[in-house]
C-alpha positions as CSV (number, residue, x, y, z in Angstrom):
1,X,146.9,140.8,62.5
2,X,147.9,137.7,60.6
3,X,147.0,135.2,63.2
4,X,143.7,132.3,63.9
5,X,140.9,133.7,66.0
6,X,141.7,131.5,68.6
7,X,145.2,133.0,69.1
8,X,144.6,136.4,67.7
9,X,142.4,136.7,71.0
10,X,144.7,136.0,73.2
11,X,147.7,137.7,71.8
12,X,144.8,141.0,71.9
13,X,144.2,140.6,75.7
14,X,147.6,139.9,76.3
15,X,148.5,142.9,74.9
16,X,145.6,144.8,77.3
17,X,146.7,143.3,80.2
18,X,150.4,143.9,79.8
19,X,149.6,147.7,79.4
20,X,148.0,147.2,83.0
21,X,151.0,145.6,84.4
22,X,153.2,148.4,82.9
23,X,154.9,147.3,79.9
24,X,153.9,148.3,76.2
25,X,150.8,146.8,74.5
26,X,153.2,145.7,71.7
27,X,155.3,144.0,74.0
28,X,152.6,142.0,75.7
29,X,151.1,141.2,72.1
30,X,155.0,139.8,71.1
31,X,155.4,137.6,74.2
32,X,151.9,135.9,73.4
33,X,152.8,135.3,70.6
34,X,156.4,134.0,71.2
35,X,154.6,131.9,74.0
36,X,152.3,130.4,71.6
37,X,154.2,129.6,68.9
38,X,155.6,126.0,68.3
39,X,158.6,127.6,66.2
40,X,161.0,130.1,67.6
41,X,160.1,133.7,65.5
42,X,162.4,136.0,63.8
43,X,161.2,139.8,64.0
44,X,160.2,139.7,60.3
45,X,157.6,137.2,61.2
46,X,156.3,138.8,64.4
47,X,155.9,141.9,62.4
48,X,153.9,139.7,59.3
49,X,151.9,138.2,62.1
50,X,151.2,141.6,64.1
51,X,151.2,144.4,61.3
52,X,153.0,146.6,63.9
53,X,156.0,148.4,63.1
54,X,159.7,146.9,62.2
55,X,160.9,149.0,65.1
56,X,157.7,148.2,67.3
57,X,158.8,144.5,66.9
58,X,162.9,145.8,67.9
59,X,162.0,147.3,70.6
60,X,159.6,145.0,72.1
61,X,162.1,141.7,71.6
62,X,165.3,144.4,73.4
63,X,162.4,145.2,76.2
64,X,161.7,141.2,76.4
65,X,165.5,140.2,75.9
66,X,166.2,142.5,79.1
67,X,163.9,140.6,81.3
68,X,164.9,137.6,80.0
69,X,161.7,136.3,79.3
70,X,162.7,135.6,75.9
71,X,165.7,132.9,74.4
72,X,167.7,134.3,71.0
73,X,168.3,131.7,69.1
74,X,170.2,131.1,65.3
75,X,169.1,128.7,63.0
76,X,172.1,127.1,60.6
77,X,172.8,128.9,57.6
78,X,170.1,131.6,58.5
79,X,171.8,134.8,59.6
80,X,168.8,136.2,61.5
81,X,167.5,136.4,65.2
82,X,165.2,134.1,66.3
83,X,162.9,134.6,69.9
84,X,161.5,132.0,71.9
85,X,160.0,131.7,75.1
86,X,161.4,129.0,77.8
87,X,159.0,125.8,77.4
88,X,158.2,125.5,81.3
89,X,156.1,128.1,82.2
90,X,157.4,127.4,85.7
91,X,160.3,129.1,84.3
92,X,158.7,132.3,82.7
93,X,156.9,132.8,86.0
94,X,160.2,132.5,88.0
95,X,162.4,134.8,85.9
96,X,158.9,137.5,86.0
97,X,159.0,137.6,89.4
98,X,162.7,137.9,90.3
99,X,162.9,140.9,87.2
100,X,160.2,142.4,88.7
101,X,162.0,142.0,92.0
102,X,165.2,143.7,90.7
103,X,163.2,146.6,89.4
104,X,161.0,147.2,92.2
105,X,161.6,145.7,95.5
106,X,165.4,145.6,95.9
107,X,165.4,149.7,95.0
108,X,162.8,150.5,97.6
109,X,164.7,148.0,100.3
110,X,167.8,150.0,99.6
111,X,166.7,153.2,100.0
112,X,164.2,152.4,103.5
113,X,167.6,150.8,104.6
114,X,169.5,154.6,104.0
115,X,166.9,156.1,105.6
116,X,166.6,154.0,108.6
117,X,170.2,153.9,109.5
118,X,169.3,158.6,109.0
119,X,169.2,160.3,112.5
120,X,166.0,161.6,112.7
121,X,166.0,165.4,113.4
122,X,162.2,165.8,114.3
123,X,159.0,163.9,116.1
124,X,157.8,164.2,112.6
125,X,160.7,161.9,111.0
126,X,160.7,159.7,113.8
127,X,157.2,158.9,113.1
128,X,158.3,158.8,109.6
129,X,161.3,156.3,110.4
130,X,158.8,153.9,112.1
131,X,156.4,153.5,109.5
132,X,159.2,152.6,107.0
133,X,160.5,150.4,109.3
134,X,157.6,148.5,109.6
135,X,157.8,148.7,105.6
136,X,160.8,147.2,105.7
137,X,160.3,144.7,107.9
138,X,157.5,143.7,106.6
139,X,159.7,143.4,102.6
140,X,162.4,142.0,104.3
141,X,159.8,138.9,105.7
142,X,158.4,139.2,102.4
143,X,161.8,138.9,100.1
144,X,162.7,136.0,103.0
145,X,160.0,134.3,101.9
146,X,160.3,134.5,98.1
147,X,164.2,133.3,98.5
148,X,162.8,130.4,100.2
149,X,160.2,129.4,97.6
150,X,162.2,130.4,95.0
151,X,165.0,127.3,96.1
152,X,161.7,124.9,95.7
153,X,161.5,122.6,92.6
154,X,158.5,123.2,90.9
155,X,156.9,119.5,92.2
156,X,157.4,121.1,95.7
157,X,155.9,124.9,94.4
158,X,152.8,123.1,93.0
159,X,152.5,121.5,96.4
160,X,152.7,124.2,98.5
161,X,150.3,126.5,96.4
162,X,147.8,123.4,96.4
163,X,148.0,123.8,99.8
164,X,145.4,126.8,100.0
165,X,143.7,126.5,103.5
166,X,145.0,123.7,104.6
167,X,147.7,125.9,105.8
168,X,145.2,127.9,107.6
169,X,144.1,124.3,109.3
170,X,147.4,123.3,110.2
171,X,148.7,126.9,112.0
172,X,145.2,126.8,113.8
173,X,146.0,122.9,115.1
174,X,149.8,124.2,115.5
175,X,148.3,126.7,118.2
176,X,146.4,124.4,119.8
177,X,148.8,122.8,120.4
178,X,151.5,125.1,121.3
179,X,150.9,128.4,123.0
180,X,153.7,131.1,121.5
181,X,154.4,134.1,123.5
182,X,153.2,137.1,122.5
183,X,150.2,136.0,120.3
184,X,146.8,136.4,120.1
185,X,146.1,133.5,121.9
186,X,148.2,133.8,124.6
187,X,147.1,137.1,125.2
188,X,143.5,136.6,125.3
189,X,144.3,133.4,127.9
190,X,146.3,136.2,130.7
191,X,144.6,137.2,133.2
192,X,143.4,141.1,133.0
193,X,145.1,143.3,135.8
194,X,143.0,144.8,138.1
């Protein structure tokens, strides 16, 4: 690697920990270094900088182009690609997640939604049917959710994940206050039949 201690370390654990969250080491190495640099990079450079492969360095920038975690940009009067990252890493973190929510989530909510409209022919698929219900019901709160906080600016983001357990202060002051039906609390308040 061509590249200052400093950032050399990085791009190496970058490219560790992207093997763990399932994408190429070279990949993870290309995006660090992309994220890092104050230029935008043509693949020429990212190979100088890298010594990995010319087709290493292709592959990686399609992979990163396809989850649009990466900008192709053209300088005047240069003919060749150049990659950057988006500058608000508010911005990187939103695409991730919703790429990772095409990939992942929306697949598996479309096939628990074919199997739960199925006619179960057995006790064994019923029992089957309910636990992927609760799957899905418990997706479909989740995916709520993440539409919700994905329509927040990201002033209102950073306040709500500063929030940490103050959330946990005001549900336990919001049940105090108000008794719902069916929880916990209201249970453990009704009297026990005898």
């Amino acid at each position: 690697m061509n590249l200052p201690p400093l950032v050399q370390t990085f791009v190496l654990h970058f490219g560790e920990m992207g093997s763990r969250w399932g994408i190429n080491r070279t990949v993870g190495q290309i995006y660090a270094l992309l994220y890092l640099s104050k230029e935008p990079l043509n693949a020429e450079d990212v190979v100088e900088r890298l010594g990995v492969s010319r087709s290493n360095v292709s592959m990686g920038l399609k992979e990163l182009q396809a989850w649009n975690l990466v900008r192709l940009q053209h300088k005047p009067g240069d003919r060749r690609d150049y990659f950057a990252t988006p500058d608000d890493i508010w911005q990187i973190v939103r695409t991730l997640v919703e790429e990772r929510k095409k990939r992942e989530i929306d697949p598996t909510m479309t096939l628990l939604r074919e199997v739960l409209m199925q006619e179960p022919a057995s006790a064994e698929e019923r029992h089957a049917q309910e636990r992927m219900r609760e799957m899905h019901d418990l997706f479909e709160l989740l995916t709520g959710w993440y539409a919700d906080v994905q329509r927040l600016d990201t002033e209102r983001l950073v306040q709500l994940l500063t929030l940490g357990s103050k959330v946990q202060k005001i549900l336990e002051m919001k049940d105090r206050l108000f008794v719902v039906p069916g929880s916990r609390k209201s249970r453990r308040e009704e009297p026990k039949e005898k």
